[in-house]
TORDREN-430566 format. One record per residue (C-alpha): x, y, z; residue in one letter. Coordinates in steps of 0.001 Angstrom, whole numbers, plus 500000, padded with zeros to 6 digits. Example, Ala and Ser with C-alpha at 12.3 -4.5 7.8 and 13.67 -1.06 7.14 Angstrom:
# residues 2
512300495500507800A 513670498940507140S 
***
This chain:
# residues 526
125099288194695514X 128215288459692843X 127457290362691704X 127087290650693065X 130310288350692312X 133222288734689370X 132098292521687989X 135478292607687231X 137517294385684596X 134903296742684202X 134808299101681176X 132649302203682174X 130294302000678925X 129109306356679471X 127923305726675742X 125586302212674705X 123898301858671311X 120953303177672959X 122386306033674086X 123361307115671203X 120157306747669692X 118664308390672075X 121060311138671767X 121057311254668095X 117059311704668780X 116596314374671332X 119577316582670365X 120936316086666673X 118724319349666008X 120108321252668394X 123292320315667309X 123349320184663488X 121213323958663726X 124054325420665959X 127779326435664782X 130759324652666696X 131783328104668760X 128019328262669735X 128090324446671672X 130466324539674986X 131670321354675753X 129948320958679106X 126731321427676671X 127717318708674457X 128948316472676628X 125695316432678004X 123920315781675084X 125760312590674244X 126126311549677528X 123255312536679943X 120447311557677577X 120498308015678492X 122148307313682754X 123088310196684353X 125819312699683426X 129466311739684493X 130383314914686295X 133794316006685489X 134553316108689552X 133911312309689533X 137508311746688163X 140643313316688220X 142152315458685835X 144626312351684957X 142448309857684928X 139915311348682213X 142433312372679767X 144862309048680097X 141623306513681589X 138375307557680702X 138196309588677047X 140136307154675613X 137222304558675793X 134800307565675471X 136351308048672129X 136195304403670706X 132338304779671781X 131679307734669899X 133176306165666938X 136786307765667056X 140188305337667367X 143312307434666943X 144850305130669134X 143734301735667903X 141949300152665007X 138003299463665452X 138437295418664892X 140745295454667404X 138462296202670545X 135769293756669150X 135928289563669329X 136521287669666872X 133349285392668076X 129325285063668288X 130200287764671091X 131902290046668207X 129035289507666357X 126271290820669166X 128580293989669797X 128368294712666010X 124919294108665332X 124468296729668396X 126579299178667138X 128758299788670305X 131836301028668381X 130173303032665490X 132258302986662415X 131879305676661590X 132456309107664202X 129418310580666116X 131298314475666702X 133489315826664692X 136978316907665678X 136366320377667095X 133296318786668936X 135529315916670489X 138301318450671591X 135890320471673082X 134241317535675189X 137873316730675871X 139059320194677281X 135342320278679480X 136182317229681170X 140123317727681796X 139467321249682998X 136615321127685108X 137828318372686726X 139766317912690290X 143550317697690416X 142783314305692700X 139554313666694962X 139927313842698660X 139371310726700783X 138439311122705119X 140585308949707038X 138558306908709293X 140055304940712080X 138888301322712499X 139152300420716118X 140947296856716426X 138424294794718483X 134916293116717958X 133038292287721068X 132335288270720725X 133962287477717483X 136782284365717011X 138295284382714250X 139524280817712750X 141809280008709766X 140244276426708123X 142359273711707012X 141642273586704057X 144031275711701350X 143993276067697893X 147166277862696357X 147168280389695242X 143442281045696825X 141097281537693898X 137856281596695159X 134790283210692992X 131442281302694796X 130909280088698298X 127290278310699239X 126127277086702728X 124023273559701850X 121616273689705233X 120551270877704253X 123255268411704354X 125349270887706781X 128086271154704356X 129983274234702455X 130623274743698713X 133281276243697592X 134150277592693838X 137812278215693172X 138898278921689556X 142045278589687392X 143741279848684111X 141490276403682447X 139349275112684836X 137088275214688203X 136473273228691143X 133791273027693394X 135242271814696695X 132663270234699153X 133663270785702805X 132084269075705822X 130760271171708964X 134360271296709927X 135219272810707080X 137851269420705943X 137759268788702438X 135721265577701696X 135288265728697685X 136012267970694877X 134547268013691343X 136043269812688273X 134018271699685804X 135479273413683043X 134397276967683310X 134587279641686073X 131573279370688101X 130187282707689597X 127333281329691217X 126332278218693492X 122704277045694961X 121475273478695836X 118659271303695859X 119430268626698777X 122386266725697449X 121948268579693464X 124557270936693118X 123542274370690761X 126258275960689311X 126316279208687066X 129706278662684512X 130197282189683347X 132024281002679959X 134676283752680080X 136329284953683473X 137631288266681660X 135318290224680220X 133682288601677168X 130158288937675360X 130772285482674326X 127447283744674790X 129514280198676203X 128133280686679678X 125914277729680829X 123891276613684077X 124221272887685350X 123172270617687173X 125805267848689511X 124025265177690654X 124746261651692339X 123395258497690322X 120593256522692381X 122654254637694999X 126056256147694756X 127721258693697444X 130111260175695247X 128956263095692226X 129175261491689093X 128444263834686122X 126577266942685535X 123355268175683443X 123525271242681192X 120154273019682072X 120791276446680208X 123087277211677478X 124355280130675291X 124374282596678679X 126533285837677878X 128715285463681029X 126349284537683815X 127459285824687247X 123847284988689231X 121157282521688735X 117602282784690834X 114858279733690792X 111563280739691762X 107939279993690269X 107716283259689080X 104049283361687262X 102731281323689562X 101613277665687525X 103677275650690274X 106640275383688183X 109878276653688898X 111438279164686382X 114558280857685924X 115891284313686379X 119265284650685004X 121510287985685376X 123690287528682088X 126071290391682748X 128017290456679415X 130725292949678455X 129244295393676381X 126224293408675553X 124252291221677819X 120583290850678888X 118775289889682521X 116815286530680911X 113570284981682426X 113334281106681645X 109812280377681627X 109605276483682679X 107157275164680036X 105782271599681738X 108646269158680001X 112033269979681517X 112415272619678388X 112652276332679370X 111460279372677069X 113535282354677249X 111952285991677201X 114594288903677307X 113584291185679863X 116319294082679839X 118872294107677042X 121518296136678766X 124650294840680074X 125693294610683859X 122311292812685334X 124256291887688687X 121960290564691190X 118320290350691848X 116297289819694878X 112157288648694718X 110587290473696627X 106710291551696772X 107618294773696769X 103753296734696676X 101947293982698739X 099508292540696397X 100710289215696794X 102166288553693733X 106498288071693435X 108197291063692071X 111947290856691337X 114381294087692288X 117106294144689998X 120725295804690155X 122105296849687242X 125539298266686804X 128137298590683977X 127910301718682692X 123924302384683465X 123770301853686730X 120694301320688582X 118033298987690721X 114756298064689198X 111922296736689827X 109731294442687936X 105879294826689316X 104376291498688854X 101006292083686729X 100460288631686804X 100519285932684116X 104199286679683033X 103934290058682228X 105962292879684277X 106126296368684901X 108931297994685248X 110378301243687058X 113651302154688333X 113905302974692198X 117519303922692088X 119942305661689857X 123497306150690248X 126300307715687973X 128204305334685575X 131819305734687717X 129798304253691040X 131023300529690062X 127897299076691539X 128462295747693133X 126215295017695434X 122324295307697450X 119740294021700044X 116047294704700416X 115786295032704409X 113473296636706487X 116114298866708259X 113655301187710280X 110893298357711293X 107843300324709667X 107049297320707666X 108303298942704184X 111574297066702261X 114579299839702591X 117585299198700288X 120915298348701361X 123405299397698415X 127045298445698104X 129475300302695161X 133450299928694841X 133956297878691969X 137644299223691041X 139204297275688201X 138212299502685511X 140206302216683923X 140208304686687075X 141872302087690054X 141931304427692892X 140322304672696180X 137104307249695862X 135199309070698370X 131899307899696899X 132716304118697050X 131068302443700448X 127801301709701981X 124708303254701457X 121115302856702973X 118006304288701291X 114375304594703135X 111349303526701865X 108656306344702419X 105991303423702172X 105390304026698127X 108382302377697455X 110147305822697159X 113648306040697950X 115599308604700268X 119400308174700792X 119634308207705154X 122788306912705465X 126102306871703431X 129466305512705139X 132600305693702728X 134790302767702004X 137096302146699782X 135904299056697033X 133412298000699128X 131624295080697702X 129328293315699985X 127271294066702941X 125749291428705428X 122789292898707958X 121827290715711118X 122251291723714907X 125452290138715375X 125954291599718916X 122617290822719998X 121717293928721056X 118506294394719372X 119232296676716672X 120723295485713482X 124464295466712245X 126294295236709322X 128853293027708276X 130779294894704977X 133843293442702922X 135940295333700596X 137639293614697341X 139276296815696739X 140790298481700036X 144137300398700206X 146189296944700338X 149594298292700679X 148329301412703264X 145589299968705310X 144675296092704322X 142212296484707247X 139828297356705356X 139027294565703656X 136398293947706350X 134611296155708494X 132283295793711353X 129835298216711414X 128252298077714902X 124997299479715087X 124995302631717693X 122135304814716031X 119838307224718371X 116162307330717342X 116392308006713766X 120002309412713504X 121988306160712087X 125183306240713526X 128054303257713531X 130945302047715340X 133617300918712715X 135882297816713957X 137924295254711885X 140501292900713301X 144230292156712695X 143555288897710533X 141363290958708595X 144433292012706360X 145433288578705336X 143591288384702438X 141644289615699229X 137747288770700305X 136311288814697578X 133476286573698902X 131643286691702164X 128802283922702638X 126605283133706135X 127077279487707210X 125497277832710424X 127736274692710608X 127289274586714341X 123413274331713801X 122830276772716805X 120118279351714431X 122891281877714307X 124845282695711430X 128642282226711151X 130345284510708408X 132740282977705828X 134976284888703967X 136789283750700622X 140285284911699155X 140877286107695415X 144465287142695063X 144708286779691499X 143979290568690675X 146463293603690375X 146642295808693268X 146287299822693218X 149489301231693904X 151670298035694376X 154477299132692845X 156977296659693320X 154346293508693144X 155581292705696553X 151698293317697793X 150554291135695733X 153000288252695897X 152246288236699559X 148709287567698761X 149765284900696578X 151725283461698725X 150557283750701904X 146482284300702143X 144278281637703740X 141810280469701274X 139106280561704151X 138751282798707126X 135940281682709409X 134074284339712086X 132231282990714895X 129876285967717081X 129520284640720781X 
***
């Protein structure tokens, strides 16, 4: 769910062109009718920053990392750069363009000096010397799982997609470089039998029999480039091999997830597209008009749409879509189908801009026939990369009117993707969580976690197990397969190593990666 995949390089945007508006509206009286002394800085902070997502409390972050991570990018978005020049931090392409035209660095400053300092001094003062992690211990063994290490290497491992094609029994796998992709196709043994180039980083794989669908984001790093496409691989009439490929969608503002479904209901299939952008980007609905031609309608312009799931979420038969939006204003939605293309929108979930939301499922945890949420948050390569103690797992109740109570939160350190099925067979349901993020040089353990389902009537409770070849890799991906055909899922994990590593001094963390991580790991539940 990428996004479930590549939210990488995050910059925490506390302050859009909306916010500021917004801001501007609600509290420039206040403000402009009140004398510098008479404003604390907890009180203007607040008015800048809460009117919009919710406040950034200063115990979020520590004292270092909001004076030397965190108000520096504050400050270009309120319009202030003493420590660079305003052109610098904006492309020189159509993507420069959309972040001027939405005013994300203001030219000129939104506070004044004294205001700014005392924003400054709230944060850095109110703010921990360093937040306080639990220890957890993982035990080492997971009843019924074999672990198996594929053939089939890339080096160094790269990979940003991974699909399961049930219907030819055969794996896709995305793996990027500095100037190109590949899709590799791998057979139910997982043994390389073709590989096509493409020449963007693709984020996002899907099928139709032997039609590969592949979302190119345009820009691996973060861009609001619009060169982000959708395509379509396809065999010519009589060949075996994959011959060329069809640009379907074009102009995307760095795609990461890409959903077909006939969403207004005229037996057409149209497209949902998460364009999650830098600072800009939208979540795009392409309306299949009859001919092959799509019609675009904007349905959020923020940046960070990340995933969505459809999902008639209030029963009146009609497909809703739940929506997880992150990058700065971070939230799930919903869109209420009214019918006819039109939506209604509320937002189930909110979550403060440091969360680094990755990651959800719509699952009926408790069996009372009501869609619970699954949420996943540890994106960490922004400007705070440390472990924190509100990273991990949570799960959140539906009270039957799709209202929302967190039951259930279990810490982890960059978590990034969660996987619920009753792996043990036991009847209840487990969970199957990867982190892209983990303490690598203390405890690469982490980077997957089985969380084995031992919850009493309505207390939810888990055992937490991992496995030694757990810590060979950077799983950035985790995809179900059922190569073996038996109707039970497998679990396939895919290595990134091509990302710095929190407190790898010496590189020698990471070179291992590079050097030595399988591209593949493979888990098999007996």
């Amino acid at each position: 769910m990428l996004y479930r995949l590549l939210v990488f390089l995050v910059l925490i945007a506390f302050l859009t062109i909306s916010c500021k508006e917004k801001a501007k509206e609600n509290n420039s009286s206040n403000i402009e009718n009140a004398s510098v002394t008479s404003l604390s800085g907890e009180s203007l902070a607040k008015a800048y920053c809460a009117s919009c997502h919710l406040f950034p409390e200063p115990k979020l972050l520590s004292k270092k990392t909001w004076k030397y991570g965190l108000l520096p990018q504050m400050a270009h978005r309120m319009g202030i750069y003493d420590d660079v020049t305003r052109q610098s931090l904006i492309e020189s392409n159509a993507g420069g363009e959309l972040v001027k035209r939405n005013n994300i660095f203001p030219e000129q400053p939104l506070v004044n000096d004294k205001e700014w300092q005392l924003i400054q001094d709230y944060y850095i003062e109110s703010a921990p010397d360093s937040l306080k992690i639990e220890s957890k211990k993982l035990k080492d063994k997971i009843r019924g799982l074999k672990v198996e290490v594929p053939d089939f290497h890339i080096s160094p491992p790269m990979v940003t997609a991974i699909k399961f094609n049930a219907d030819l029994n055969e794996v896709l796998v995305a793996d990027t470089k500095a100037d190109f992709s590949t899709i590799n196709i791998l057979d139910k043994n997982l043994h390389s039998i073709n590989t096509l180039a493409l020449p963007s980083p693709i984020s996002h794989i899907d099928y139709k029999s032997d039609t590969i669908i592949a979302t190119l984001m345009g820009s691996f790093t973060p861009s609001d480039n619009p060169s982000g496409s959708l395509v379509k691989i396809f065999k010519r009439p009589g060949d075996k091999e994959y011959k060329g490929f069809k640009t379907i969608l074009r102009n995307l503002q760095r795609p990461v997830q890409s959903t077909f479904v006939d969403i207004n209901e005229d037996n057409f299939e149209d497209i949902i597209v998460c364009e999650y952008g830098n600072h800009t980007g939208k979540l795009s609905l392409f309306v299949n008009s009859k001919n092959g031609q799509y019609e675009k309608r904007v349905l959020n312009s923020d940046p960070g749409s990340a995933a969505v799931e459809i999902k008639d979420i209030n029963d009146d038969g009609l497909k809703d879509m739940v929506v997880l939006m992150s990058q700065g204003k971070e939230r799930i939605d919903v869109y209420y189908n009214q019918g006819e293309g039109d939506f209604k929108v509320e937002t189930l979930l909110e979550f403060p801009a440091v969360y680094g939301s990755v990651s959800f499922s719509m699952v009926d945890w408790n069996k009372d026939g009501h869609e619970d949420i699954i949420y996943v948050n540890g994106d960490n390569a922004d400007y705070s990369r440390f472990p924190k103690p509100y990273h991990g797992l949570r799960i959140f109740l539906n009270d039957g009117d799709n209202n929302f109570q967190e039951t259930f939160f279990q810490q982890q350190n960059g978590a990034y993707k969660a996987i619920i099925f009753d792996f043990d067979k036991d009847g209840d349901i487990d969970i199957a969580l990867t982190s892209y993020f983990p303490d690598l040089v203390n405890s690469p353990k982490e980077g997957f976690v089985f969380m084995e389902n031992i919850s009493v009537n309505d207390v939810i409770q888990f055992d937490l197990k991992s496995f030694n070849k757990a810590s060979s890799g950077r799983w950035l991906i985790m995809e179900t397969t059922d190569l073996d055909q038996n109707n039970f899922p497998e679990l396939l994990l895919g290595s990134f190593t091509g990302m710095e590593i929190n407190g790898d001094i010496d590189r020698n963390t990471a070179k291992h990666f590079l050097q030595n991580s399988p591209t593949l790991l493979q888990l098999k539940f007996d």
